[in-house]
PDB file with one MODEL, atoms N, CA, C and O in Angstrom:
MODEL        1
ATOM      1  N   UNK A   1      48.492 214.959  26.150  1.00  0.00           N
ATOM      2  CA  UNK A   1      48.159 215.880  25.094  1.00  0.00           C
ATOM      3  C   UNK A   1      49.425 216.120  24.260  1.00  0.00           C
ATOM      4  O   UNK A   1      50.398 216.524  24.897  1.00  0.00           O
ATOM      5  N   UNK A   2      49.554 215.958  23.092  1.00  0.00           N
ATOM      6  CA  UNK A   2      50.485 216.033  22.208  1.00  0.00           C
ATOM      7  C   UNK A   2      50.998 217.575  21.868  1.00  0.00           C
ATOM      8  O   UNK A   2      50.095 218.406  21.767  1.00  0.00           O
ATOM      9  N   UNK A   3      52.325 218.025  21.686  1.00  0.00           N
ATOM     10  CA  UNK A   3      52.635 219.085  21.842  1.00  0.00           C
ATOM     11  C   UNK A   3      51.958 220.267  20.639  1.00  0.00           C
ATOM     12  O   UNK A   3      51.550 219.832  19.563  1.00  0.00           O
ATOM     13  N   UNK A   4      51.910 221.415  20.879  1.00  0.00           N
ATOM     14  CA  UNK A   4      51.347 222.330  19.832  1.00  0.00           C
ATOM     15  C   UNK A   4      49.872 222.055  19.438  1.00  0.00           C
ATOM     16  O   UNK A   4      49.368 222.359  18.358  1.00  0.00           O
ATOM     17  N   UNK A   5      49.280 221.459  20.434  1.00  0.00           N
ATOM     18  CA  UNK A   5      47.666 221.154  20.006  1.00  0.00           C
ATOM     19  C   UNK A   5      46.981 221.945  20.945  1.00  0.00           C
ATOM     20  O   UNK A   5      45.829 221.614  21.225  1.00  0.00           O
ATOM     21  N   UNK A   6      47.567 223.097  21.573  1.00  0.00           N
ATOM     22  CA  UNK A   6      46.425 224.142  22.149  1.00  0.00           C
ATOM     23  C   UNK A   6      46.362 225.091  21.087  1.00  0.00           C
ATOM     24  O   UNK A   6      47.300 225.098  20.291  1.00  0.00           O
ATOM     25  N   UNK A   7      45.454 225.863  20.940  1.00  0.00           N
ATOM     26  CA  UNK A   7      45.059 227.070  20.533  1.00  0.00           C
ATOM     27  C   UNK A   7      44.203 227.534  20.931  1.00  0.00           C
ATOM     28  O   UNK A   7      43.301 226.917  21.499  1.00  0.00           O
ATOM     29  N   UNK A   8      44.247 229.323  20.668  1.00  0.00           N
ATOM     30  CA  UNK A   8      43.646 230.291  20.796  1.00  0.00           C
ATOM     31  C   UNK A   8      44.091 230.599  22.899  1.00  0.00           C
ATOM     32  O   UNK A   8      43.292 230.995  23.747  1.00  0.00           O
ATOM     33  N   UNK A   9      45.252 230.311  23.061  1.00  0.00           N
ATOM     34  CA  UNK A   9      45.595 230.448  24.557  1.00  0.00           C
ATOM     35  C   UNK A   9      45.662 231.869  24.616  1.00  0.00           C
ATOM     36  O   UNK A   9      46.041 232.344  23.546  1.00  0.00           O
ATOM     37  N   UNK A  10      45.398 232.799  25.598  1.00  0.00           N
ATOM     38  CA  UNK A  10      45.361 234.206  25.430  1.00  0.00           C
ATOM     39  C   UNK A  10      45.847 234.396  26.993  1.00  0.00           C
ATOM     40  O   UNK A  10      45.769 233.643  27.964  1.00  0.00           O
ATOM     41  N   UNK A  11      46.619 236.308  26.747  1.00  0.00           N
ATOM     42  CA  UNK A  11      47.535 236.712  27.694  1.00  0.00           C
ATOM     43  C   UNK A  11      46.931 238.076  27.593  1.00  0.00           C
ATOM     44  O   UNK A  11      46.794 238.471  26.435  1.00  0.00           O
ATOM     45  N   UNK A  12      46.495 238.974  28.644  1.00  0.00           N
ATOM     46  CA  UNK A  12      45.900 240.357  28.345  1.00  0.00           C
ATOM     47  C   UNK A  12      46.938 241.055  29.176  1.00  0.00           C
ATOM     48  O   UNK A  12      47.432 240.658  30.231  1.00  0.00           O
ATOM     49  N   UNK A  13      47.208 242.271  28.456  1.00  0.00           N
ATOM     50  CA  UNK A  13      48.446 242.813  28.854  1.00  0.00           C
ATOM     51  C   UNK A  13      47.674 244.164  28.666  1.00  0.00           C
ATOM     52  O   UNK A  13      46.619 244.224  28.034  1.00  0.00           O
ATOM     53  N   UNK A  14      48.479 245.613  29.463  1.00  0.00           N
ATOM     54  CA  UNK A  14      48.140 247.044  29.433  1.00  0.00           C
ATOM     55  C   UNK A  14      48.023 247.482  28.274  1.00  0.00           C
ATOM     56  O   UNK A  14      47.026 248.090  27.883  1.00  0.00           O
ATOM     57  N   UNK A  15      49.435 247.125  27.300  1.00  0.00           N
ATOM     58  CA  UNK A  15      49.982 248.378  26.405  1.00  0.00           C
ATOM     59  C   UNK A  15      50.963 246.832  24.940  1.00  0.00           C
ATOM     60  O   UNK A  15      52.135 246.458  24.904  1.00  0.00           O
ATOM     61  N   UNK A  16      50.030 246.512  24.250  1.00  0.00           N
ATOM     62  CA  UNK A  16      49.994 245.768  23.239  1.00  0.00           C
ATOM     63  C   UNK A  16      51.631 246.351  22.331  1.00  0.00           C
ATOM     64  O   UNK A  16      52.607 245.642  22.086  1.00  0.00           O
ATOM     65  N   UNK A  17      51.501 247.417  22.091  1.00  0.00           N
ATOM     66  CA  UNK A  17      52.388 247.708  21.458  1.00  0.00           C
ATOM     67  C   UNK A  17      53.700 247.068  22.245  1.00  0.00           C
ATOM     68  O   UNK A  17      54.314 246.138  21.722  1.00  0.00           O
ATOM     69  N   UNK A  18      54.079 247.584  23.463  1.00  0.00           N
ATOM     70  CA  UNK A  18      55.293 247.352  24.462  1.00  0.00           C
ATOM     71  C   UNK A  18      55.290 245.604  24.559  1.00  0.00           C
ATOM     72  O   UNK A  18      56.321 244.933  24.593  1.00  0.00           O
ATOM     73  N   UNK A  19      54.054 245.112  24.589  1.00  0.00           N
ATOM     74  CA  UNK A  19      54.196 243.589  24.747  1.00  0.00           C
ATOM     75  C   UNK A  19      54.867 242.702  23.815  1.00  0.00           C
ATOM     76  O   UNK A  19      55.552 241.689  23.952  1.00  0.00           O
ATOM     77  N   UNK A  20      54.306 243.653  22.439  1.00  0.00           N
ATOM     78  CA  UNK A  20      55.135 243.044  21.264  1.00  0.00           C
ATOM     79  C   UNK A  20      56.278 243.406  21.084  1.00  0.00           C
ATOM     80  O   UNK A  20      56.948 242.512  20.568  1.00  0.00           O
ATOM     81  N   UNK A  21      56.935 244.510  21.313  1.00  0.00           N
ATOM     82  CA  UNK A  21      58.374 244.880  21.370  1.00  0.00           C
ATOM     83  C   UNK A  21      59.548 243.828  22.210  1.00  0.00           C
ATOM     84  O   UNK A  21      60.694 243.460  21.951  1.00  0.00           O
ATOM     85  N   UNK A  22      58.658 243.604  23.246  1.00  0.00           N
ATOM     86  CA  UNK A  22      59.236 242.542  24.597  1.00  0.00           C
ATOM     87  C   UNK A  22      59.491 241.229  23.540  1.00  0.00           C
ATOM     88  O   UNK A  22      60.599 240.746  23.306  1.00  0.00           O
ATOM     89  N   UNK A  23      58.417 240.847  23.058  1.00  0.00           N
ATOM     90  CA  UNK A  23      58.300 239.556  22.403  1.00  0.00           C
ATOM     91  C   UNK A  23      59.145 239.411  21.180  1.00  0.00           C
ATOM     92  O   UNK A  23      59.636 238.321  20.884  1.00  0.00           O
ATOM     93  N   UNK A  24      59.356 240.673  20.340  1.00  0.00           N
ATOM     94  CA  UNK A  24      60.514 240.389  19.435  1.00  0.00           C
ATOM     95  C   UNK A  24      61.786 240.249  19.889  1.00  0.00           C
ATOM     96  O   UNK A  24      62.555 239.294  19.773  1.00  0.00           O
ATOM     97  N   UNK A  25      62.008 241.919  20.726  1.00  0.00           N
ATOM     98  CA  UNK A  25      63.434 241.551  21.445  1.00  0.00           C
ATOM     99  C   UNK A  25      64.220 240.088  22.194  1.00  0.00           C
ATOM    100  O   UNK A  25      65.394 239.820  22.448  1.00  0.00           O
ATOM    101  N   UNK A  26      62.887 239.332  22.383  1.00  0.00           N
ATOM    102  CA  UNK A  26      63.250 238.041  22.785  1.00  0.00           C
ATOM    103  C   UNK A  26      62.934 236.686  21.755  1.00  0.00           C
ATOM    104  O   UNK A  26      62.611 235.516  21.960  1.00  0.00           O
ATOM    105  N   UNK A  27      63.179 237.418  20.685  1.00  0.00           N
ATOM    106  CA  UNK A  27      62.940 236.246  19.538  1.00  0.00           C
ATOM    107  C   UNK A  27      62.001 235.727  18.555  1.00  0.00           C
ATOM    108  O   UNK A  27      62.101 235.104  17.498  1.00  0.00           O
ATOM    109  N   UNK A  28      60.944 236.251  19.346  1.00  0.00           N
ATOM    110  CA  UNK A  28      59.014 235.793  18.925  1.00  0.00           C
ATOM    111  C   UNK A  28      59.181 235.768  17.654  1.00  0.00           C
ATOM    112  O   UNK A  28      59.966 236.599  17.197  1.00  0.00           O
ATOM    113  N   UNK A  29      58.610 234.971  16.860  1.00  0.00           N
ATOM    114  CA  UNK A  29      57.918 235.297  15.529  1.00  0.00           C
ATOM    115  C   UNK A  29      56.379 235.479  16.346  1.00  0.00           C
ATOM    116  O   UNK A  29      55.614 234.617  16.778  1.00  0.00           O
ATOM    117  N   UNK A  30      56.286 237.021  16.354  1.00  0.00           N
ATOM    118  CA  UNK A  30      54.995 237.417  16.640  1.00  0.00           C
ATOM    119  C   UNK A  30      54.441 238.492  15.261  1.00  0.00           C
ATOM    120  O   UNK A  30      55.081 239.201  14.485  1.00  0.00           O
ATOM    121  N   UNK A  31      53.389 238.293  15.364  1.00  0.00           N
ATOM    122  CA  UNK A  31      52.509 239.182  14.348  1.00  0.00           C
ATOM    123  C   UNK A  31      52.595 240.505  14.361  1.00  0.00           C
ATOM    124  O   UNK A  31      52.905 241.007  15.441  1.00  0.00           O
ATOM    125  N   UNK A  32      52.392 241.267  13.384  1.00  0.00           N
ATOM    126  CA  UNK A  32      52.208 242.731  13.761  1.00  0.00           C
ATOM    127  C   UNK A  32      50.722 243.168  15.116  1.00  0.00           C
ATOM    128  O   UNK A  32      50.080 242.216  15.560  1.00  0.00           O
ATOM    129  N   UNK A  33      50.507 244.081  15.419  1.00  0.00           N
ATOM    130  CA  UNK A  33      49.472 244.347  16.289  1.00  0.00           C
ATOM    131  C   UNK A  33      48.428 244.618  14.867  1.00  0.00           C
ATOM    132  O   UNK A  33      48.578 245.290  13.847  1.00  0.00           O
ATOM    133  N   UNK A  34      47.051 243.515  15.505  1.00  0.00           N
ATOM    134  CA  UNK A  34      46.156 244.003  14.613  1.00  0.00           C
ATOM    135  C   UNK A  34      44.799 244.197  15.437  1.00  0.00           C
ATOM    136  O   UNK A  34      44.708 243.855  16.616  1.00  0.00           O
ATOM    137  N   UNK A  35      43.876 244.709  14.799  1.00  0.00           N
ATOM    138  CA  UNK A  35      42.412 245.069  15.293  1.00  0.00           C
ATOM    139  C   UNK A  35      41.450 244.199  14.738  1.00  0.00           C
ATOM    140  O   UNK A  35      41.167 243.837  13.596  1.00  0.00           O
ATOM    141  N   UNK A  36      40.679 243.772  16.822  1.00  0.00           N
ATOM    142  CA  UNK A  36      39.885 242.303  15.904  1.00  0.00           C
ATOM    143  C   UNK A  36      38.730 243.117  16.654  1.00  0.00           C
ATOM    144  O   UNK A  36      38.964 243.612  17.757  1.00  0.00           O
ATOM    145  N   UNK A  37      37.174 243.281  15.894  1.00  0.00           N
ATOM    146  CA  UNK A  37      36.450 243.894  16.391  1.00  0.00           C
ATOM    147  C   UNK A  37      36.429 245.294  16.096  1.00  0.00           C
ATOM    148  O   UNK A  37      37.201 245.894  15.347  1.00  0.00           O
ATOM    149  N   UNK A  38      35.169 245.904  16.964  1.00  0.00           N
ATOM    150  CA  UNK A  38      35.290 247.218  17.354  1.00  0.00           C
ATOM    151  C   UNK A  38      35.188 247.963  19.116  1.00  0.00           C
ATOM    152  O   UNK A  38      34.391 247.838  20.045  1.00  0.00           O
ATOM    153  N   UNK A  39      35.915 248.412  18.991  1.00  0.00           N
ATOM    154  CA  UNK A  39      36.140 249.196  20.175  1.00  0.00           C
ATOM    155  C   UNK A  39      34.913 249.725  21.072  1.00  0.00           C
ATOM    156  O   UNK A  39      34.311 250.791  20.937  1.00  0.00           O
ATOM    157  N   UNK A  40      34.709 248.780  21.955  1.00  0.00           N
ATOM    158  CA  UNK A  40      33.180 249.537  22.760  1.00  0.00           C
ATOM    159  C   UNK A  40      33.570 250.799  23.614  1.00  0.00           C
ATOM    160  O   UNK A  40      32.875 251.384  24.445  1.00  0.00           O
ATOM    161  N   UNK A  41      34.843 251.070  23.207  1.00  0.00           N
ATOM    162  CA  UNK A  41      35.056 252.807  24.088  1.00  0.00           C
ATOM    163  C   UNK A  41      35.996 253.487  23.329  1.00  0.00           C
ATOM    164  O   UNK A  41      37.013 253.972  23.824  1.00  0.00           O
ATOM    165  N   UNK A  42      35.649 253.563  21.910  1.00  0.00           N
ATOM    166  CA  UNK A  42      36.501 254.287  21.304  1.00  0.00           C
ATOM    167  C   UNK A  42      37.269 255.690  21.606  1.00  0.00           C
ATOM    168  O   UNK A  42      38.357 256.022  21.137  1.00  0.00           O
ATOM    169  N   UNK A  43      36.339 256.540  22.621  1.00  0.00           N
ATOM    170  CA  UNK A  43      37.617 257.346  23.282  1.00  0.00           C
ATOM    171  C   UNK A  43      38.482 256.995  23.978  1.00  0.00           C
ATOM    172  O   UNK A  43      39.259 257.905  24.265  1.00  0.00           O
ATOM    173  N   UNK A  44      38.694 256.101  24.372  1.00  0.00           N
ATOM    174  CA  UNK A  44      39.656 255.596  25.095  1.00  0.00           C
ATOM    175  C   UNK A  44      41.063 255.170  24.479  1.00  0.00           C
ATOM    176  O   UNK A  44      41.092 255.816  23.432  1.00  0.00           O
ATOM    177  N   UNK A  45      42.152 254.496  24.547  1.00  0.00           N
ATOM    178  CA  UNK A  45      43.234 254.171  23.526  1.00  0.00           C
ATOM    179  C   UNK A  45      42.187 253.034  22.548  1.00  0.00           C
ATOM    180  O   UNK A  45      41.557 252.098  23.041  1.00  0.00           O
ATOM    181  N   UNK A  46      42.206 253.355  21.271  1.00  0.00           N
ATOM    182  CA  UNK A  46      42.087 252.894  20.156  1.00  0.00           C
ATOM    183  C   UNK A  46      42.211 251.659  19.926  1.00  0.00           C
ATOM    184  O   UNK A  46      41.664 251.042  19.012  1.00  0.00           O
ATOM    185  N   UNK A  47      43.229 251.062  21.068  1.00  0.00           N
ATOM    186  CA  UNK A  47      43.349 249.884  21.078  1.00  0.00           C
ATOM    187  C   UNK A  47      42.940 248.491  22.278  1.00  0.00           C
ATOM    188  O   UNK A  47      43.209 247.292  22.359  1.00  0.00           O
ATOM    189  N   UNK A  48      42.150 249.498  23.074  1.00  0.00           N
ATOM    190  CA  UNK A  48      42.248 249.054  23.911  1.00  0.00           C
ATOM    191  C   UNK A  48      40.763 248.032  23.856  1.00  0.00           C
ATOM    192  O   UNK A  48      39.738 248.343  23.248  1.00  0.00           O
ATOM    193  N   UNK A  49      40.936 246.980  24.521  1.00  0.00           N
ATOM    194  CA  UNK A  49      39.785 245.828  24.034  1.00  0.00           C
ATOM    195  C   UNK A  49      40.024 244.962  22.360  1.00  0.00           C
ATOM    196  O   UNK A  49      39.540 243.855  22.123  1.00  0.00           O
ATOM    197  N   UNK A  50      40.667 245.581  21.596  1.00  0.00           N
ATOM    198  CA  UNK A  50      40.477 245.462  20.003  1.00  0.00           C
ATOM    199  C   UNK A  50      41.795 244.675  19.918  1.00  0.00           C
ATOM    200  O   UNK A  50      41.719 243.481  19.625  1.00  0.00           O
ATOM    201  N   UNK A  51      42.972 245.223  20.141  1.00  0.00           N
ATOM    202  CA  UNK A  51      44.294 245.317  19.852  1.00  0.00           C
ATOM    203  C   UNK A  51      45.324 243.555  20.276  1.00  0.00           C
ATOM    204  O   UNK A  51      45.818 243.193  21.344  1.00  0.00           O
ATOM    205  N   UNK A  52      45.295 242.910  19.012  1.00  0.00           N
ATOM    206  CA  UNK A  52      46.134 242.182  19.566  1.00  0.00           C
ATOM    207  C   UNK A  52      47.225 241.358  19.009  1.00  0.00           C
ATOM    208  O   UNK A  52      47.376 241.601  17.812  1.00  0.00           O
ATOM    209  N   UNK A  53      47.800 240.728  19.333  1.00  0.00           N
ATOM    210  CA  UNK A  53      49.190 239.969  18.551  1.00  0.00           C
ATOM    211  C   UNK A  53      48.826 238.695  18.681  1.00  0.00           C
ATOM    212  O   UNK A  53      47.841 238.368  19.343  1.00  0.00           O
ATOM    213  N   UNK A  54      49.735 237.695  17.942  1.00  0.00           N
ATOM    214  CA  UNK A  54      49.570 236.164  17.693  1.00  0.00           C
ATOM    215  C   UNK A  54      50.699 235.582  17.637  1.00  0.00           C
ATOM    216  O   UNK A  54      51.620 236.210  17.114  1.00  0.00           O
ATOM    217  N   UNK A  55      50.966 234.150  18.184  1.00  0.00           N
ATOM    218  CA  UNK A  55      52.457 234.184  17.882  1.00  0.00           C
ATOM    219  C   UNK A  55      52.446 232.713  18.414  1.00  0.00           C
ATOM    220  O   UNK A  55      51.531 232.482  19.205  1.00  0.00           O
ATOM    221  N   UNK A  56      53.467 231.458  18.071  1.00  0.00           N
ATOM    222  CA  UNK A  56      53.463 230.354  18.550  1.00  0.00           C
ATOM    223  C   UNK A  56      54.361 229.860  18.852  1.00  0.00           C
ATOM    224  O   UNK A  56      55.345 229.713  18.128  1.00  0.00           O
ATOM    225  N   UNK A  57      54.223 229.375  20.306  1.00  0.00           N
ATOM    226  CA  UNK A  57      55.442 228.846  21.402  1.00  0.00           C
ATOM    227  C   UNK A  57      56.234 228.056  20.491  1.00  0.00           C
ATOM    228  O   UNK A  57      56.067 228.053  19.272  1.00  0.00           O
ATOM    229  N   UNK A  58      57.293 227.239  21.253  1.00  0.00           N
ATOM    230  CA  UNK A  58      58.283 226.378  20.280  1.00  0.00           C
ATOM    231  C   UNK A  58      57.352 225.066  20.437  1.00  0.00           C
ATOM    232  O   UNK A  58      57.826 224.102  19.834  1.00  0.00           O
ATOM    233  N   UNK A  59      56.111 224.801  21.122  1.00  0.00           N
ATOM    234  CA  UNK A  59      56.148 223.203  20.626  1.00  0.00           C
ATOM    235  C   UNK A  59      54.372 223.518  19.851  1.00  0.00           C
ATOM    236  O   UNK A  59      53.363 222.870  19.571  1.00  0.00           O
ATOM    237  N   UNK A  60      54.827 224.785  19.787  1.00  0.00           N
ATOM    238  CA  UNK A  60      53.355 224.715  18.300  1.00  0.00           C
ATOM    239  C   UNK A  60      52.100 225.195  19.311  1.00  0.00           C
ATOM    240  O   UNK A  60      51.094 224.542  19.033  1.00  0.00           O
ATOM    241  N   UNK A  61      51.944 225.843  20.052  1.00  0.00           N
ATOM    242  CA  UNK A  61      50.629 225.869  20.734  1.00  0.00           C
ATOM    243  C   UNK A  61      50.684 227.421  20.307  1.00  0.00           C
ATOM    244  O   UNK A  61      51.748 228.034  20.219  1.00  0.00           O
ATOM    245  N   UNK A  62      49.254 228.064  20.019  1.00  0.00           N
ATOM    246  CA  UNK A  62      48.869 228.949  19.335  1.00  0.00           C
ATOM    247  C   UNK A  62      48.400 229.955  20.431  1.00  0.00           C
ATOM    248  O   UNK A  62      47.653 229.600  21.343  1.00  0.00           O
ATOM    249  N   UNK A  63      48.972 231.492  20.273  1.00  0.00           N
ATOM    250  CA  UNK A  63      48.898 232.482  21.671  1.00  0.00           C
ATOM    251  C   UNK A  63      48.218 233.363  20.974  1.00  0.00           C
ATOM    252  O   UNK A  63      48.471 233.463  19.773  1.00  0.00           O
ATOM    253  N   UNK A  64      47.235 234.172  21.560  1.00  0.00           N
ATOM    254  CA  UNK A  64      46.813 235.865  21.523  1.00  0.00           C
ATOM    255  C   UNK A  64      47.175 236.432  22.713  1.00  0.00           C
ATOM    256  O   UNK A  64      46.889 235.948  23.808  1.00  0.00           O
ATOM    257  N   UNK A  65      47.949 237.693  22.496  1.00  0.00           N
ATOM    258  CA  UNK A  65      47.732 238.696  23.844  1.00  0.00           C
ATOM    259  C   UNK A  65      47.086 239.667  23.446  1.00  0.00           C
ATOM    260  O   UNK A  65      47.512 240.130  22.388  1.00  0.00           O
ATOM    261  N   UNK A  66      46.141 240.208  23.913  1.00  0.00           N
ATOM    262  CA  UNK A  66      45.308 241.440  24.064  1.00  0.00           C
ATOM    263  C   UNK A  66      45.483 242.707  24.736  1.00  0.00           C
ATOM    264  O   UNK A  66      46.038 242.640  25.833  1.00  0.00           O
ATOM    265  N   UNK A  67      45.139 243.824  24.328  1.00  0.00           N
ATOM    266  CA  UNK A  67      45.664 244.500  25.397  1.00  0.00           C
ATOM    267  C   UNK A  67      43.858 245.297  25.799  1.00  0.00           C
ATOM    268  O   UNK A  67      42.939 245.694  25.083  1.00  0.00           O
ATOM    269  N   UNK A  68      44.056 245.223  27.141  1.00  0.00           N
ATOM    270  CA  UNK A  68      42.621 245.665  28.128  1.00  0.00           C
ATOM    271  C   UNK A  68      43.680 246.613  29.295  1.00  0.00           C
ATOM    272  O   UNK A  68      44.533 245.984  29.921  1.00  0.00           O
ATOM    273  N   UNK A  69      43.568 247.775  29.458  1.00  0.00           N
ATOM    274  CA  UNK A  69      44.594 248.844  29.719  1.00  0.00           C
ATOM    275  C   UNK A  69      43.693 248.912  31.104  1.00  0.00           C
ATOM    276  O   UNK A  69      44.343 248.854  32.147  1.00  0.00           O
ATOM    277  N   UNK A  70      42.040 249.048  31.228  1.00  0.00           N
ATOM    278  CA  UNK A  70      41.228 249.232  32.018  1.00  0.00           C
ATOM    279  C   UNK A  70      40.050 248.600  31.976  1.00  0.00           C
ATOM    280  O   UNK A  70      39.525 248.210  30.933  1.00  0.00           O
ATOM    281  N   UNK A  71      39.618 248.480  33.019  1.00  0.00           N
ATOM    282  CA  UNK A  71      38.136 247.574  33.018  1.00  0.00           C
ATOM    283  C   UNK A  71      36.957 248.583  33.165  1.00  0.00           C
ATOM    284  O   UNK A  71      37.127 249.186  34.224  1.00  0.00           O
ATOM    285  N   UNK A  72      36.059 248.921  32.658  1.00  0.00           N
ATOM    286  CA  UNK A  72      34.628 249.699  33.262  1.00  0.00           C
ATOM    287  C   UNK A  72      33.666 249.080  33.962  1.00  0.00           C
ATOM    288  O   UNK A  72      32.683 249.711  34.351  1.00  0.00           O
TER     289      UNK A  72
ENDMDL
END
């Protein structure tokens, strides 16, 4: 498989915001946190299920992390 030909690889993490902080401090060209969807528990954090970043390794393969804080 030739390098940078995955996409849509995904990483679900607690707390989206902190994941992306991690990921700049270490270099990422990562995306801002955005909202894909709507929230099937909107009392819950706002972001949670919805909330996610994008960002691509060095040989081109295409990432989402999500953040899912809790499962119901």
């Amino acid at each position: 498989m030739p390098p940078g030909s995955l996409k849509g690889l995904q990483l679900v993490v607690p707390d989206i915001r902190a994941a992306r902080n991690e990921l700049v401090e270490s270099g990422v060209d990562v995306s801002e946190v955005r909202v894909v969807g709507e929230n099937p528990r909107p009392q819950q954090d706002p972001l949670d299920n919805v909330g996610f970043v994008f960002f691509s390794d060095p040989d081109g393969n295409g990432w989402a992390v999500q953040q899912i804080s809790a499962r119901g």
